[in-house]
N, C-alpha and C positions, 0 to 999 in steps of 0.2 A: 504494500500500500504506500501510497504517496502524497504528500501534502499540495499545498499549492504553491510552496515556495521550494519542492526538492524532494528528495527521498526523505520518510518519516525516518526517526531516530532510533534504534533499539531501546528496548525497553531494560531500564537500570537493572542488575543483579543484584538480586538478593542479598545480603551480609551472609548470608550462612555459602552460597553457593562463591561469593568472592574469597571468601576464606578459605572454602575447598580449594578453589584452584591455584591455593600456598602451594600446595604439595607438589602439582605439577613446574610450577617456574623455576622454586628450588629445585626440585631434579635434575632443571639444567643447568646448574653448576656442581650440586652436592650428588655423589654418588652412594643409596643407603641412606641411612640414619633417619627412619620415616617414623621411629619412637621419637625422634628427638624433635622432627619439625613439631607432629602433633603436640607434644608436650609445650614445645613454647608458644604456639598458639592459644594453646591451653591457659600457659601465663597470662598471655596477653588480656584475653577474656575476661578473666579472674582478677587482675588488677595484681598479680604476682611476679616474682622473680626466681629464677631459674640457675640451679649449680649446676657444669656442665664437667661432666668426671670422664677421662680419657686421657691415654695414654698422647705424647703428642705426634701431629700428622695424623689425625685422623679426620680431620676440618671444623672443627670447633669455630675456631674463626669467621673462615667462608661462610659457615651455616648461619652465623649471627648476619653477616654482613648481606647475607644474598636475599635473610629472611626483610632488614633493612631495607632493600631496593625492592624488594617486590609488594613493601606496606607502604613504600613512598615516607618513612618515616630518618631521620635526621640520627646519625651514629657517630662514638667516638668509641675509641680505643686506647686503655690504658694497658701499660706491662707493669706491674705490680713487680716490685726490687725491693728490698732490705734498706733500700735509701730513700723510698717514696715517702715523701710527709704528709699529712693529711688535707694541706693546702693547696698540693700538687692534686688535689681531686677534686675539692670543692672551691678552690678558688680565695681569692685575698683582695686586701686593700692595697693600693697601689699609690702613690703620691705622686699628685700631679703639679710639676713644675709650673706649669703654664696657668693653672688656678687656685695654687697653692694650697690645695686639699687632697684629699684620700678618697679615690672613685673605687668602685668594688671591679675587679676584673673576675670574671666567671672561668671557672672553672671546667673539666670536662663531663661533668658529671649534669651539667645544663644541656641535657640532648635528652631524646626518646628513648635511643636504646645503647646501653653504656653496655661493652663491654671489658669486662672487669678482667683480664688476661693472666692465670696465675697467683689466686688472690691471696693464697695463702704463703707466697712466698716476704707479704709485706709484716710486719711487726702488727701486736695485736690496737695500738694506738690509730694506727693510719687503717686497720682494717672497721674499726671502730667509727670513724669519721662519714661512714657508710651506713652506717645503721640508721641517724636520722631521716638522709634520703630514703632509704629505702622503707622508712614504717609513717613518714610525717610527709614524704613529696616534697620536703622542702629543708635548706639548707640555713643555717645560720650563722652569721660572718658577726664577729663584732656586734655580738645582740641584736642583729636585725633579721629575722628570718624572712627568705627570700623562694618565693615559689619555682618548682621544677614545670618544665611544661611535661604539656598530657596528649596522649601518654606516656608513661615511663615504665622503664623495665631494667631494672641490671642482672645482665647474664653474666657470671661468676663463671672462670675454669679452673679446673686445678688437676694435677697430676698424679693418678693415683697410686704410683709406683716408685717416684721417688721424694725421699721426704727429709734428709740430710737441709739443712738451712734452710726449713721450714716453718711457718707457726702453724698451728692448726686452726680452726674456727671453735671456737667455743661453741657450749649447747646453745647459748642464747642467739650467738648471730646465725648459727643450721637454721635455727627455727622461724627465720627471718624468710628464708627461700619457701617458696610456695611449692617448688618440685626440686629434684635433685634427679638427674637425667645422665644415667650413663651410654657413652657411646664407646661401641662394641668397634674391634679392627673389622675392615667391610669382608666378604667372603671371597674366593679368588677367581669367580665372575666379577665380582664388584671389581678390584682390585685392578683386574683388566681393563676392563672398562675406564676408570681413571686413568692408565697407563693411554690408551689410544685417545684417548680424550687430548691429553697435554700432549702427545702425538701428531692430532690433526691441530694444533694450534690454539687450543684451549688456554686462556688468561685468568687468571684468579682474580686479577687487579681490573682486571676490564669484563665487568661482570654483563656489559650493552652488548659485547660484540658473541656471548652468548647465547643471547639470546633472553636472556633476563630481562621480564616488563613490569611494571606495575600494575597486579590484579586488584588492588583493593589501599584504603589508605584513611586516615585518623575516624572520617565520618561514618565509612563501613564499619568499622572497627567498636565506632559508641553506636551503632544501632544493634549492633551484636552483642554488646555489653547489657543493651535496654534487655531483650530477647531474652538471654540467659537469665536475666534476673527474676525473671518471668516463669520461668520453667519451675515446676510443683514438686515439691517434694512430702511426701506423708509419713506420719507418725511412724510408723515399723520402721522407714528407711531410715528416718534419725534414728531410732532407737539402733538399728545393727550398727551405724557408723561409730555410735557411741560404745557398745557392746566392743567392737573390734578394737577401738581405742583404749578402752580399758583392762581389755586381756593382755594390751604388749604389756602393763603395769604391774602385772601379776606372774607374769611367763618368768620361771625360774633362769633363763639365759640370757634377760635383759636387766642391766643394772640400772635404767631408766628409761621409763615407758613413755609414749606420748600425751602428750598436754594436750590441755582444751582448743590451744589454738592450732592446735593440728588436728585435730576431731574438726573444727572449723573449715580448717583448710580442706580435710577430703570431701566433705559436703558439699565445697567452695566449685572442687573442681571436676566433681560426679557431675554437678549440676552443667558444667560446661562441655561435659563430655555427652554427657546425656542430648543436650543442643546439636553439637557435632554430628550424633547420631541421627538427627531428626526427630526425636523426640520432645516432649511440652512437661516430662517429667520423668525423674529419677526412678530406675530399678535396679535391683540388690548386683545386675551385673558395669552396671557405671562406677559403682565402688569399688568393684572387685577391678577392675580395668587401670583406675588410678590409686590404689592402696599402695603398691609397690613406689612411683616415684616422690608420691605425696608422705610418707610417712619414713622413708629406707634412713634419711638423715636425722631424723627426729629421734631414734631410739638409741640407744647405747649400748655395746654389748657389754658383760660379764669379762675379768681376764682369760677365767679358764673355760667362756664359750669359746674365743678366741683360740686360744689351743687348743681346741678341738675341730676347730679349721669352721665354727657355727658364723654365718655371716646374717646380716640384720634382714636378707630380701627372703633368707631360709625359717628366720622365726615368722616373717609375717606372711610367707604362706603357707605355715602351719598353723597360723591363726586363721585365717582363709577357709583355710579346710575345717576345721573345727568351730570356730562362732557358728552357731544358727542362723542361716541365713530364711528372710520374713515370707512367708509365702505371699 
């Protein structure tokens, strides 16, 4: 059909279907890691941030940056060193010759999507300096606190194999990340495939000549936020998410079990997954889908679960199996 001034216009996509077609643009730069897109989409939804655990080369980076161009949204990148101060993230006062005052210079942490590169390799001060943006959106310089724009997300990496001149994250900043998303070495199709990929003249740094577009971007983004928030959830289903949250508390192989704000969060992000799904409401299998990245950082093992080779994704799907799940 056609107007009188020209061909009529497609009609806009959906939030949910613009968000689908994440999957496919990142495909063409990221090879694999289809837990990890969904999961930070997942974030994005949820209003959360995302640990991104992987050995390095495995595209941590790429995935942040490709996920960046293809939501049309504004990114930086820090490398997290033992000399990083916390000003170098959030930014300072600067004195201005010219007006003989102190203007605030921003920081990198003033973008949509910060990726935090290594996080745990900075001191627990400068990893600290993180915490406000990430639970208040907003930073504060010299007692003035100063809004982040929206969206915002910081994707965290760290390396989980080596840990020599490290700090760790304490329970309370884990408990900060809304998922904790390990990315697996890709398989040796995969592997291939990246190899002919950089072969036929593949650019990591020139993600256009890809073939990378923008599916979707901040307004897709808050009507999907609207949609989500929308989506129903019933009594039984809180009650298992809380059931399951208070078994890791009691499981003789964890020496700390998950809080209420991660009972929060998996409801947070059932509810988002359940959307993705095409559904208007949560069922006992939207929990079971995200239990694993929503909860793996949140609990703490035992020493001698640990010597027994018990890892945190093995008690919680032994909880899995065991909580009653609601008919």
């Amino acid at each position: 059909m056609t107007s009188p001034t020209g061909p009529a216009e497609p009609a806009p996509a959906s939030p949910r279907t613009a968000l689908e077609a994440l999957r496919g643009e990142i495909g063409k730069a990221v090879v694999g890691q289809d837990a990890a897109v969904t999961g930070l989409v997942v974030a994005l939804l949820c209003k959360g941030h995302v640990l991104l655990e992987g050995v390095p080369g495995v595209a941590k980076t790429l995935l942040v940056k490709t996920l960046a161009t293809a939501l049309e949204l504004d990114t930086k990148r820090v490398q997290f060193t033992p000399d990083l101060m916390p000003s170098d993230i959030t930014g300072s006062l600067v004195y201005d010759t010219r007006t003989a005052e102190f203007s605030f210079q921003p920081g990198p942490v003033f973008t949509n999507l910060l990726l935090a590169d290594e996080i745990n390799r900075t001191p627990p001060k400068t990893q600290a300096s993180l915490l406000e943006a990430m639970e208040e959106r907003q930073v504060s310089v010299d007692g003035t606190p100063r809004p982040l724009p929206e969206p915002f997300l910081v994707a965290a990496t760290q390396n989980p194999v080596e840990y020599e001149g490290t700090y760790p994250l304490p329970e309370a900043q884990l408990d900060r990340f809304l998922l904790k998303l390990t990315l697996p070495l890709p398989t040796r199709e995969q592997e291939v495939d990246v190899l002919n990929r950089h072969a036929a003249g593949f650019d990591p740094r020139d993600l256009g000549a890809a073939g990378v577009r923008t599916v979707a971007g901040p307004d897709e983004l808050a009507a999907a936020r609207a949609e989500v928030a929308q989506v129903t959830v019933s009594p039984e289903i809180s009650g298992y998410v809380v059931d399951l949250c208070r078994a890791t508390r009691t499981s003789p192989s964890l020496a700390l079990g998950v809080s209420p704000r991660g009972a929060k969060a998996l409801l947070s992000t059932a509810r988002a997954w359940a959307w993705l799904s095409g559904r208007t409401y949560v069922i006992p299998d939207d929990v079971k889908a995200l239990a694993l990245p929503t909860l793996r950082h949140r609990v703490r093992l035992r020493p001698e679960s640990e010597m027994e080779g018990i890892t945190a994704d093995t008690v919680i799907n032994g909880l899995l199996a065991h909580v009653p799940v609601p008919r």
